[in-house]
C-alpha positions in Angstrom: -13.0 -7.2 -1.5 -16.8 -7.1 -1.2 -16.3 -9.2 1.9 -14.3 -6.5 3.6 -17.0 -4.1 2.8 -19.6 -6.4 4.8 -18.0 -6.8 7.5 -16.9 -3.1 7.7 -20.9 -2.3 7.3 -21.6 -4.7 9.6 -18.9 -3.5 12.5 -20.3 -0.3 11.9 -23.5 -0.9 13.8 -21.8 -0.4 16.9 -21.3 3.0 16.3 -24.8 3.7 15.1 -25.7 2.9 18.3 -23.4 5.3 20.2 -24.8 8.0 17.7 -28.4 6.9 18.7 -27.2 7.4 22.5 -25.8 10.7 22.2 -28.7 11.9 20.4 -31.3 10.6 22.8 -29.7 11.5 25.9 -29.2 15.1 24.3 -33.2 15.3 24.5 -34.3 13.0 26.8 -32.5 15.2 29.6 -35.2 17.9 28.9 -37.8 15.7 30.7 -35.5 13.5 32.7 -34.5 16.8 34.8 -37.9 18.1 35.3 -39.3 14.0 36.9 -36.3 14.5 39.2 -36.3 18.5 39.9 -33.1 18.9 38.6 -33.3 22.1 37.1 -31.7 23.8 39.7 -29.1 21.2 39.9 -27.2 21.5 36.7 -24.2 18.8 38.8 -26.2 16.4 38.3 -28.1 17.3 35.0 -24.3 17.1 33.6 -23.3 14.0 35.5 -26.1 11.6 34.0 -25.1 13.1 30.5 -21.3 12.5 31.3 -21.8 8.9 33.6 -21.6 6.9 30.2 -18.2 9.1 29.2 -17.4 8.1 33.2 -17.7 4.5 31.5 -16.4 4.9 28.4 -13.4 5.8 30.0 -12.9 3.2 32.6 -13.3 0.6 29.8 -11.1 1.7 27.1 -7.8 1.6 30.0 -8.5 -2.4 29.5 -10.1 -2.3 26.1 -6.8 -2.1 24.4 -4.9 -5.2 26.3 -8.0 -7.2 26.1 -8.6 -6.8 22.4 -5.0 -8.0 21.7 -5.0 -11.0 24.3 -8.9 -12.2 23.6 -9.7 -10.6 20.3 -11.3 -7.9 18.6 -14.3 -10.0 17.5 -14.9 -10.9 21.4 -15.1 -7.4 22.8 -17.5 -6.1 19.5 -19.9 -9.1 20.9 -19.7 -8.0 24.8 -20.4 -4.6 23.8 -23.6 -5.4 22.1 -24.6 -7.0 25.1 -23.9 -4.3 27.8 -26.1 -1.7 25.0 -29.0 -4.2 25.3 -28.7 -4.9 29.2 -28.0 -0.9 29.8 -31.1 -0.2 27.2 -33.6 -2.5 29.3 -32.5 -1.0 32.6 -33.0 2.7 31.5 -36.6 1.5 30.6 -36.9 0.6 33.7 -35.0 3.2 36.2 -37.2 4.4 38.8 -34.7 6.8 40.6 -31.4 8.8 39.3 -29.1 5.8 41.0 -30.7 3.6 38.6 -30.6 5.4 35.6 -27.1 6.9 36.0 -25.9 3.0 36.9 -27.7 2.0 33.7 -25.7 5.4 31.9 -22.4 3.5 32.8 -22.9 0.4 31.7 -24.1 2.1 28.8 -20.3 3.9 28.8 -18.8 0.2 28.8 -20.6 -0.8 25.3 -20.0 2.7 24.0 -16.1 2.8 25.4 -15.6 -0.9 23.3 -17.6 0.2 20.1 -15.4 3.3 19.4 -12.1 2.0 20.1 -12.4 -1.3 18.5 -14.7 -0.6 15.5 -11.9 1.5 13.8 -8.9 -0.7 14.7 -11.5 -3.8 13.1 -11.8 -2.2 10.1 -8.6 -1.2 9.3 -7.3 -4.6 10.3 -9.7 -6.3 8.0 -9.7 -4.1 5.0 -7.7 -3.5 2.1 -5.6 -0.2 1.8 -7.2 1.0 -1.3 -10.3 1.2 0.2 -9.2 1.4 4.1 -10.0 5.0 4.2 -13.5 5.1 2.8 -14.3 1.6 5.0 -13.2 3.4 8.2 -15.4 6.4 7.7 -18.5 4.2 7.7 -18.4 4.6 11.7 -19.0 8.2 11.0 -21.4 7.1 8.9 -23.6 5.3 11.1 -23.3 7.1 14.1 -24.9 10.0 12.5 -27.2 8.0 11.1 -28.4 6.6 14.2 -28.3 10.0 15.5 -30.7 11.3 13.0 -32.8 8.3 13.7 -33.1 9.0 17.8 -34.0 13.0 17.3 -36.6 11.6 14.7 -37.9 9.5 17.4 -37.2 11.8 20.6 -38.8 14.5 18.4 -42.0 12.7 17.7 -42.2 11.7 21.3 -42.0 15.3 22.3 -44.9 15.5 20.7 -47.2 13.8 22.8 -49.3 15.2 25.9 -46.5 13.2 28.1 -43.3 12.5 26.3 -41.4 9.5 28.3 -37.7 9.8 28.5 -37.3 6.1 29.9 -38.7 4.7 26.6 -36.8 7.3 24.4 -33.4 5.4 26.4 -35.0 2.0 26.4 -35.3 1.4 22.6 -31.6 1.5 22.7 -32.4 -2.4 23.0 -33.9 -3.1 20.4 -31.0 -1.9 17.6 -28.5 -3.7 20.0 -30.4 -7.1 19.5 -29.3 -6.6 15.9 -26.2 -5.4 16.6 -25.4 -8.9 18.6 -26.8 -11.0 15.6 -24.2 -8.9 12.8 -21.3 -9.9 15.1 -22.2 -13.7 16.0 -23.1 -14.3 12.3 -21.2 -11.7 10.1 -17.9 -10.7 11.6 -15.2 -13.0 11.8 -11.9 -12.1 13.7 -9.5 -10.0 12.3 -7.1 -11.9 10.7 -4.1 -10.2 11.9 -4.9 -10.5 15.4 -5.0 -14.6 14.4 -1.6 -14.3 12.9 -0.2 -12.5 16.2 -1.7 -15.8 17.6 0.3 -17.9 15.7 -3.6 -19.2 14.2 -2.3 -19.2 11.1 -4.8 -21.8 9.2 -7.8 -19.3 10.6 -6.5 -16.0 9.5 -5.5 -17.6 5.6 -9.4 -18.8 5.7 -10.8 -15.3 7.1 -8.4 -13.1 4.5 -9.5 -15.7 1.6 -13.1 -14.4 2.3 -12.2 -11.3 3.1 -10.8 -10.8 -0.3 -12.8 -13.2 -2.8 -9.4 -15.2 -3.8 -8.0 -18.0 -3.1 -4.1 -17.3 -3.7 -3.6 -14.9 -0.3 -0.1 -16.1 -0.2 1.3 -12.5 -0.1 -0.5 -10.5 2.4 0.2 -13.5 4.6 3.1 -13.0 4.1 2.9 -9.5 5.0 0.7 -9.8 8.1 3.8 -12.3 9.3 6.2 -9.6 9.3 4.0 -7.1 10.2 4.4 -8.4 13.8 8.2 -7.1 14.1 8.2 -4.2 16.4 11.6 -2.0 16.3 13.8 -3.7 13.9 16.4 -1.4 11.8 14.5 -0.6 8.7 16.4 0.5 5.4 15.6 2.6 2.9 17.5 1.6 -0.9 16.7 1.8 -4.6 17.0 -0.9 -7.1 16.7 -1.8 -10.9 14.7 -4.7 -11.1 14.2 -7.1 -13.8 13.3 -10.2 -14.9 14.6 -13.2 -13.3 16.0 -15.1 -16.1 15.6 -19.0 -15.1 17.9 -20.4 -17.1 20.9 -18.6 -15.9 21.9 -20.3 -12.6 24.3 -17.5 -11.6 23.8 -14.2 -10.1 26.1 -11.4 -10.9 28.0 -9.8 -7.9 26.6 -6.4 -8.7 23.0 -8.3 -8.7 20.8 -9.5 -5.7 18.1 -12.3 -6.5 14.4 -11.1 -4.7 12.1 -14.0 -4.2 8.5 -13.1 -3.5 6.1 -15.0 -1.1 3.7 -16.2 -4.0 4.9 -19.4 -5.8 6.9 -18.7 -9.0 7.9 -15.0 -8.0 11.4 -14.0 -8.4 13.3 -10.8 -9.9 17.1 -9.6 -10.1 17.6 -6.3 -8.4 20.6 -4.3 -9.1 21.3 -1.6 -6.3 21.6 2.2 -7.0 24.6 3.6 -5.2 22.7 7.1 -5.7 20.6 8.1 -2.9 16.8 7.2 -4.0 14.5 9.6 -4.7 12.1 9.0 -1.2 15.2 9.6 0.9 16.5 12.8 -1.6 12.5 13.7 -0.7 12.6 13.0 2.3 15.3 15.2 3.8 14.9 18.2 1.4 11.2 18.4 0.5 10.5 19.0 -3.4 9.0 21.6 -5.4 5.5 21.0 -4.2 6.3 19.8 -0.5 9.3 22.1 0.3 10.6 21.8 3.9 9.7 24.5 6.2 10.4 25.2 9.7 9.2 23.8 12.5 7.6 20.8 10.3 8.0 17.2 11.0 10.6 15.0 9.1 7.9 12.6 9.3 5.0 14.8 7.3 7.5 15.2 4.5 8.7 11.6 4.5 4.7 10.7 3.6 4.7 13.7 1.6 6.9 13.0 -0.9 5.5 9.5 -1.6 1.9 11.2 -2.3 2.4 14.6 -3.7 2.2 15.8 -7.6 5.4 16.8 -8.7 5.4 19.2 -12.1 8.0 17.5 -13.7 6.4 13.8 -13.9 2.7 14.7 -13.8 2.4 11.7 -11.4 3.6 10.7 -7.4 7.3 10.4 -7.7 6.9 7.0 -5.9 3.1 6.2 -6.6 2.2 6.9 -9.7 -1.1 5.3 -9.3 -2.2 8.3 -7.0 -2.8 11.9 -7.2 -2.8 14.8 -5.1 -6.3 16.5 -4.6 -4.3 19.9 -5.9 -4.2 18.1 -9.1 -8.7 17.3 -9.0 -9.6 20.3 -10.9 -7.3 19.5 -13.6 -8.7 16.3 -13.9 -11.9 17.9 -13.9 -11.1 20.3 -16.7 -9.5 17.0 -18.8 -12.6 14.9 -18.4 -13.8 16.0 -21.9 -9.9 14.5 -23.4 -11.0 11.1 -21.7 -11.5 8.1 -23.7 -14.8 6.6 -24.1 -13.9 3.2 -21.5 -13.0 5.7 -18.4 -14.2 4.8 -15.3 -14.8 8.0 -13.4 -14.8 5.2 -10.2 -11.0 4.2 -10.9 -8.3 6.9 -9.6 -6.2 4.6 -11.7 -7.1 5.2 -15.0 -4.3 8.0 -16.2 -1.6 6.1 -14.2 -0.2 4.5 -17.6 -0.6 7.8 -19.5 1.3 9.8 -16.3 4.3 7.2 -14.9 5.0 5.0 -17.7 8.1 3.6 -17.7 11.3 3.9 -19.8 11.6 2.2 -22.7 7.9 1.1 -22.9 7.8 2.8 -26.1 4.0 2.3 -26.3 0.6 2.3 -24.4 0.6 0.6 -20.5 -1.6 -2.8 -20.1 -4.4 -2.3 -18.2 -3.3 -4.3 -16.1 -0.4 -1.9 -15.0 -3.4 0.3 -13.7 -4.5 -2.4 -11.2 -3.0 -1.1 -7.9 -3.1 -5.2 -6.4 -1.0 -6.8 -9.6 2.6 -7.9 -8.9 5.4 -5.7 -9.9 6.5 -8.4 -12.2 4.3 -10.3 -13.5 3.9 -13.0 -16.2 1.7 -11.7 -19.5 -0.7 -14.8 -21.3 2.2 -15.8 -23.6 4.5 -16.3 -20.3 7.1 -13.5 -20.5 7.8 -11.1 -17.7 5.7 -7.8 -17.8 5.7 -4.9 -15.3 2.7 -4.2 -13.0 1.7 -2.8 -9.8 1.6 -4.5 -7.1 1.2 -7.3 -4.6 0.2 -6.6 -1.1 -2.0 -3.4 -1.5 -1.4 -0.1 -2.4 0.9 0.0 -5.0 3.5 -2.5 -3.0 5.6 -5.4 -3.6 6.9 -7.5 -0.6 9.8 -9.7 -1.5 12.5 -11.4 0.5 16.8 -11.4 0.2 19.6 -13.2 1.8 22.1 -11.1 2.7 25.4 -11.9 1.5 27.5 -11.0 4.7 25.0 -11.6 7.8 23.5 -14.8 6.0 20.2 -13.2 7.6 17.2 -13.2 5.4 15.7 -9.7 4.7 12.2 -9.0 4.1 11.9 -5.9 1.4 8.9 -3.3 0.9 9.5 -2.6 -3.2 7.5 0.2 -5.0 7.8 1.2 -8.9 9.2 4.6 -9.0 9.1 6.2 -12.5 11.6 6.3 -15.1 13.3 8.9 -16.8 10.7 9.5 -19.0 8.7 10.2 -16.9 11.4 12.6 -14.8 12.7 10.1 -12.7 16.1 10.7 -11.6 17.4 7.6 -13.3 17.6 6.1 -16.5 16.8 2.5 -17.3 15.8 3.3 -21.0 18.3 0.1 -21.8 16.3 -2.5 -20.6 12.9 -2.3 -22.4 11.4 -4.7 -18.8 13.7 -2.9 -15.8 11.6 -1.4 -13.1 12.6 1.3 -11.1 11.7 0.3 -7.6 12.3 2.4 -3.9 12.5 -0.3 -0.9 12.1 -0.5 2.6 14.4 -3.1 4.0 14.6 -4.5 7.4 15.0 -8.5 8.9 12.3 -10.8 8.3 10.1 -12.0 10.7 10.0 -15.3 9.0 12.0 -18.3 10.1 13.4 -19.1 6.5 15.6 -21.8 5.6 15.8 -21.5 2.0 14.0 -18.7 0.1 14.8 -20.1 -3.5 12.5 -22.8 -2.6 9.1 -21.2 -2.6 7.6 -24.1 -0.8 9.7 -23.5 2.3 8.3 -19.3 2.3 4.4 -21.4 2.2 5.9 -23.6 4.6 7.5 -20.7 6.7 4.0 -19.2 6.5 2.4 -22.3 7.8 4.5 -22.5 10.8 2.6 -21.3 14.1 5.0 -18.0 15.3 5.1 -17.2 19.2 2.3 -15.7 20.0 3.0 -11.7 20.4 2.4 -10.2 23.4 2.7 -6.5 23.5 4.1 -5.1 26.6 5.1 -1.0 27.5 8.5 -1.8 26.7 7.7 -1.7 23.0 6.1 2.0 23.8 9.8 3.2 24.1 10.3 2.1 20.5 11.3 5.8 18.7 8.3 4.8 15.7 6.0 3.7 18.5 6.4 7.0 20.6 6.3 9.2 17.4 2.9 7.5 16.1 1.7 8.1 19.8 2.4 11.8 20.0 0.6 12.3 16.5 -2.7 9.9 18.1 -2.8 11.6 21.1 -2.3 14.7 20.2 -5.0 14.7 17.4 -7.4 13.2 19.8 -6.6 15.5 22.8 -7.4 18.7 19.8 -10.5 16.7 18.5 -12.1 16.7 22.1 -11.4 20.1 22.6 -12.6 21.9 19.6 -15.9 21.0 21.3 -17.9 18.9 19.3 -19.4 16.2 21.7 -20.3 19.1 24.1 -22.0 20.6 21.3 -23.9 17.4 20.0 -24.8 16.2 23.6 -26.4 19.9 24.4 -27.3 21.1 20.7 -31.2 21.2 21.7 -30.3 23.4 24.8 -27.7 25.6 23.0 -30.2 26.5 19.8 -32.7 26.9 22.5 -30.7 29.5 24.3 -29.5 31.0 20.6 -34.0 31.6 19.9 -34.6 28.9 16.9 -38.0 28.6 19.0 -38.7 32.3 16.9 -37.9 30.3 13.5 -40.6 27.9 14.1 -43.3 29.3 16.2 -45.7 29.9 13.7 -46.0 25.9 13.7 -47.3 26.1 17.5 -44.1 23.7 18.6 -43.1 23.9 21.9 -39.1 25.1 22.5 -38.0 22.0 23.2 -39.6 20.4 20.3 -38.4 23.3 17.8 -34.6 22.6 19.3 -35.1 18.5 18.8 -36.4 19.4 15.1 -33.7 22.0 14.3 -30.9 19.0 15.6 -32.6 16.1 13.5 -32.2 18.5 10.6 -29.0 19.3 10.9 -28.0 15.8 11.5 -29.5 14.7 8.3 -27.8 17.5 6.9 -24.2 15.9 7.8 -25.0 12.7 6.0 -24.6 13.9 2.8 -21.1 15.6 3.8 -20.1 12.4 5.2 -20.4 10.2 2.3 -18.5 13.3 0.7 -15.8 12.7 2.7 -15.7 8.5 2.0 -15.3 10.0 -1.7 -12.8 11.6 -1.2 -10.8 9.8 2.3 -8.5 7.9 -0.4 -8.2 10.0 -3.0 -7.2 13.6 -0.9 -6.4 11.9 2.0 -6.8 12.2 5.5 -4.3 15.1 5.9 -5.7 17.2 2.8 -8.9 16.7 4.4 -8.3 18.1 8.0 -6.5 21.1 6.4 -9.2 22.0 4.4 -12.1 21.7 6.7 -10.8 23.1 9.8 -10.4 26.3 8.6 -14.3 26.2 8.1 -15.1 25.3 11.4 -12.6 28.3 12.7 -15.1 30.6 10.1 -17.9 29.3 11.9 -17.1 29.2 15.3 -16.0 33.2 14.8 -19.5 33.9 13.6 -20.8 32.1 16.3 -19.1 34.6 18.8 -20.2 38.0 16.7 -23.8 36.7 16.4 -23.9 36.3 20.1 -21.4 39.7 21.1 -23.3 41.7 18.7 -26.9 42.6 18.8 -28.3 41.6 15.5 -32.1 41.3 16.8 -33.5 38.0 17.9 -34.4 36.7 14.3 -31.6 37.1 12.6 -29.2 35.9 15.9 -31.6 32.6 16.1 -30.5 32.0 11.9 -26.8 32.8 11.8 -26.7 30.8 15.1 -28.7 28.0 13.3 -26.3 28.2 10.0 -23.0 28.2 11.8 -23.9 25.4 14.1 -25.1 23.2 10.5 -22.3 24.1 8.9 -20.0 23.3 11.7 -21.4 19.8 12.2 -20.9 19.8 8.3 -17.3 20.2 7.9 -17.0 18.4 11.7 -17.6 15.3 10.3 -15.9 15.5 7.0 -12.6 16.0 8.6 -11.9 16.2 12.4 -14.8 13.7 13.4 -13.8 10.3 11.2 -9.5 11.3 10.4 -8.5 11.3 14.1 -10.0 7.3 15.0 -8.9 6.6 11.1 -5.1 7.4 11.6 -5.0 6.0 15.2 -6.3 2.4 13.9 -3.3 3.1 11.2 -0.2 4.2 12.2 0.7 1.2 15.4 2.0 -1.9 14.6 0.1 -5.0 14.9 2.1 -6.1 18.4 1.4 -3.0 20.3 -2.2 -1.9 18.3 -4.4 -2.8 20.7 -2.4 -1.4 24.0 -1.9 2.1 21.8 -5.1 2.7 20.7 -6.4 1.6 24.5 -4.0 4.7 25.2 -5.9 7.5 22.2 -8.9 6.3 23.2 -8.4 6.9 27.0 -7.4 10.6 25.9 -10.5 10.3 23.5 -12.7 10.0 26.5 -11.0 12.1 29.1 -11.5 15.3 27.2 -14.9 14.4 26.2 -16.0 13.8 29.7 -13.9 17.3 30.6 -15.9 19.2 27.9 -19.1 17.6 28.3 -19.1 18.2 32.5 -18.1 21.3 31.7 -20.1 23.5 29.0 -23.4 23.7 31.9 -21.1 25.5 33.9 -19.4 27.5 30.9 -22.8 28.1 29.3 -23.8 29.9 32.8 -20.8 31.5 33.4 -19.0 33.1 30.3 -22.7 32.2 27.6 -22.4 31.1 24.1 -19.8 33.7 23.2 -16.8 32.8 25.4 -17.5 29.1 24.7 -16.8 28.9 21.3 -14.2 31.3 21.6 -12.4 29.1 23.1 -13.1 26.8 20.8 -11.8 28.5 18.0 -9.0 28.9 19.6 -8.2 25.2 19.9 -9.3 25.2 15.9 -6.8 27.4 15.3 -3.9 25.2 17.3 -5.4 22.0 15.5 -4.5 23.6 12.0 -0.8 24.3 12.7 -0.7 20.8 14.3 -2.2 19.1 11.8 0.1 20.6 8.9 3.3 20.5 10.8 3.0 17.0 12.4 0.2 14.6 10.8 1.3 12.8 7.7 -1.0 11.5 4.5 -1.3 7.7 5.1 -3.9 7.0 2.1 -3.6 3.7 0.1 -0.6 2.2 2.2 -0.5 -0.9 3.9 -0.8 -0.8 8.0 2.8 -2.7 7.6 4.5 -0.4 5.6 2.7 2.8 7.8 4.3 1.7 10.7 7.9 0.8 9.1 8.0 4.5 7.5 7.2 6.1 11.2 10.2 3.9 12.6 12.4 5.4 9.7 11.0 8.5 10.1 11.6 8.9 13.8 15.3 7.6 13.4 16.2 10.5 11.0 
């Protein structure tokens, strides 16, 4: 695991440097305009600002394809390269053709970095951690942001501040950059699987992980590249497989699992299970309501706290954050050993299952043990799970069809624990909920473990993706929730606001706040916008805190609201007449605050879910089609806030801003489900059952 972390650090990079860009550009367009006499063309003021969106745009409609035909590791290395060749040609740029030809090759190496980054990091990273991992882009980007206004504002300093240095350094972080990629980041090792390069992706996930035996999420990348197949959902009663009884009971099925030695009986539940009772009618804490999305409630009912069992109904390893302050108020009840680190700790004390009659192992608290797994005296125990995230993959033949099934399994409670139920009689049954659909493995005999490592071994067709696969119901429904958080993102304004922040505080009077200090306006507005960019860090790593514990979803509902708060006293303070002092700091506040809660929720979730919710075959053509969206409405808002700015001021601006807040709530909560802690595989099988119901 502390290889994932690496390489998520070191993928990160890449977006420090777009955060660097968008920060320097914001102030070195102050000077830039007045070399070229530009301030009485605002056109072209917003056209060297938007060039690199102009870009970003044009590569990300072949990022997507290219990524998933050449690699993700490939297209992080090229777009290190155009960052330093754009960063040297800036420094040089004598006219505005030059520099606005350097601004779009600086759009290629942005467009590459924030498409890829994401869909790099959740490809590589385990699910318990996938969350916090993929908000590291955030991370960096506002580092590198805070780093540029440090420099741009010490540069505006000086008798003659040079805007083609402030652009040019861009090289220098981009030398590094190429360094990280060519020694630190290998290629995504489910991209190699889609390659058939099997040998190379079991070497990169034995890094990535620290552990040798990898057997499993092989397993699971392998099926992972299934796009459309009819998924199930069942319940079973699962025990231990008892190897000296050769025969299998009819009302029994035999599960085999993809590590050596793994094998349970299962006994179906004719009863409908409790994630598809959940699923259709909502529960005490996640009731149905109208207009909501079958899909939000499916993923709802696998995360939410439900009074009765004090635990997930399905995941009993994980909590709702409307359960945190009670965990807060308990903290003094804790034994001495708690790790405040580990979610996991209560998971015994709130799921245990029936019959246990005593204390869980710790063991049953890891979230990566096996359902089933064998104790140091060799007898059958229950655990977690296998392949991430509090699941189980294990394989069937079916009886009738003679086709061999691939099966998602995760522990529900028992009935102690207010399952719905029993299996009190058999001191080790598990209560499991399974996702069922054909394997993608070419299986001859599953009983004999070596021929799953030897299915595993084989080279599969490589996957192609193809806009056939789009029409896929799971496909479409994952894209309407991508593109419609990205087309809400853009338009609640932020990049316009980041790429003009020195011009709009300018225009708001924080040169009054700091005037005393003998700074110049421009150099008050860079100060002001280093501040509040430092100011977002800490909120940021907030928000990695809490990514996989409240989720995305919990986290976008909370924090939106805030920015709606803001964004109406950003419209009074600039409607009303509250004298120019107290305008310039409620101006000042809301536009900290709104960076703030920006980048806690709307900034990271959006890129986060898109690099979740598509399945490995059709990933990189998907996300090529969020990220496209990404950059058209940045390149609509950015062009157009000059114009805006002049024509309806700061008032109507973020009035209409709110406005799109305001949609992005009700979007958000009827539409987005909570993916936290789940494998990418089992994401994208719940959107194809979701979408079929």
């Amino acid at each position: 695991m502390k290889g994932a972390v690496l390489v998520a650090i070191a993928a990160a990079v890449g977006n420090l440097l777009q955060g660097w860009d968008n920060a320097t550009i914001a102030g070195a367009v102050l000077y830039v305009k007045r070399e070229f006499h530009l301030e009485s063309q605002p056109t072209v003021e917003g056209l060297i600002v938007a060039t690199s969106l102009i870009g970003a745009t044009f590569i990300t409609t072949i990022s997507g394809p290219a990524s998933d035909s050449f690699g993700r590791r490939p297209m992080l290395l090229l777009s290190s390269i155009l960052y330093f060749v754009s960063g040297i040609v800036m420094l040089w740029a004598p006219s505005v053709e030059i520099l606005l030809l350097a601004r779009l090759l600086d759009g290629f190496g942005i467009g590459l970095a924030v498409t890829l980054v994401p869909v790099y990091i959740s490809e590589t990273a385990p699910p318990e951690i996938r969350g916090t991992l993929n908000t590291l882009p955030q991370f960096t980007g506002s580092v590198g942001m805070f780093l540029s206004y440090c420099m741009v504002f010490t540069m505006s300093l000086m008798d003659s501040p040079s805007w083609r240095l402030m652009l040019g350094i861009l090289s220098l972080p981009s030398v590094v950059y190429f360094f990280l990629a060519v020694f630190f980041l290998p290629e995504s090792p489910r991209w190699l699987v889609s390659k058939g390069r099997m040998k190379e992706a079991k070497h990169v996930l034995t890094l990535l992980r620290g552990t040798e035996d990898v057997s499993g999420e092989m397993a699971l990348l392998v099926e992972g590249l299934g796009v459309g197949a009819e998924t199930s959902i069942e319940q079973y009663i699962i025990t231990a497989d008892n190897e000296d009884n050769a025969s299998v009971h009819k009302d029994q099925i035999k599960l085999y699992g993809a590590e050596e030695g793994k094998s349970w009986m299962a006994k179906p539940v004719r009863e409908p299970s409790t994630l598809a009772m959940l699923s259709r009618h909502g529960s005490v804490a996640n009731p149905n309501v109208p207009l909501m999305d079958p899909m939000v409630t499916l993923f709802g009912s696998i995360h939410e706290r439900v009074p009765q069992t004090g635990g997930s109904m399905l995941f009993p390893n994980f909590g709702s954050m409307f359960n945190m302050a009670d965990q807060q108020h308990n903290t003094s009840a804790r034994p001495e050993n708690w790790d405040e680190e580990n979610p996991n700790n209560d998971a015994g004390d709130r799921a245990s299952d029936a019959g246990s009659g005593g204390d869980s192992d710790d063991d049953e608290n890891n979230l990566r043990s096996p359902l089933l797994n064998n104790d140091d005296n060799g007898s059958e125990q229950l655990g977690g799970m296998g392949i991430g995230g509090g699941w189980q993959l294990a394989y069937r033949k079916d009886k009738k069809s003679k086709i061999h099934e691939r099966i998602y399994l995760h522990q529900e409670p028992g009935a102690a624990s207010g399952s719905m139920f029993s299996v009190a009689e058999n001191e080790s049954a598990v209560h499991a909920a399974a996702l069922v659909s054909r394997s993608v493995l070419r299986l001859d005999d599953i009983s004999d473990h070596h021929a799953i490592g030897k299915a595993l071994e084989k080279q599969p067709n490589p996957s192609t993706s193809s806009w056939r696969d789009l029409m896929e119901p799971g496909v479409k429904h994952a894209l309407f929730v991508g593109v419609g958080l990205q087309i809400l993102q853009q338009f609640s304004g932020i990049n316009g606001v980041l790429y003009y922040t020195p011009q709009i505080l300018q225009q708001a009077g924080v040169g009054i706040l700091l005037s005393n200090l003998g700074m110049s306006s421009d150099s008050s507005s860079l100060l002001i916008s280093g501040v509040t960019t430092l100011l977002m860090l800490p909120s940021i790593g907030f928000a990695m805190r809490l990514m996989d514990i409240a989720g995305r979803r919990w986290l976008l509902l909370s924090t939106i609201p805030i920015l709606l708060a803001t964004l109406i006293l950003l419209v009074v303070g600039n409607v009303v007449d509250l004298g120019s002092m107290v305008h310039a700091v409620v101006s000042t506040l809301s536009v900290i605050v709104y960076f703030c809660c920006f980048v806690m929720g709307f900034g990271p979730v959006p890129n986060i879910l898109c690099a979740e919710i598509f399945p490995t075959r059709v990933r990189g053509l998907c996300i090529g089609i969020c990220a496209l969206t990404f950059w058209i409405g940045d390149i609509i808002v950015t062009y157009s806030l000059p114009v805006m700015l002049g024509s309806i001021g700061l008032a109507g601006v973020f009035g209409i801003y709110a406005a799109v807040c305001t949609a992005a709530w009700f979007f958000v909560f009827l539409k987005v489900p909570e993916t936290k802690g789940m494998p990418l595989e089992v994401i994208t099988d719940f959107f194809a059952v979701g979408a079929r119901r």
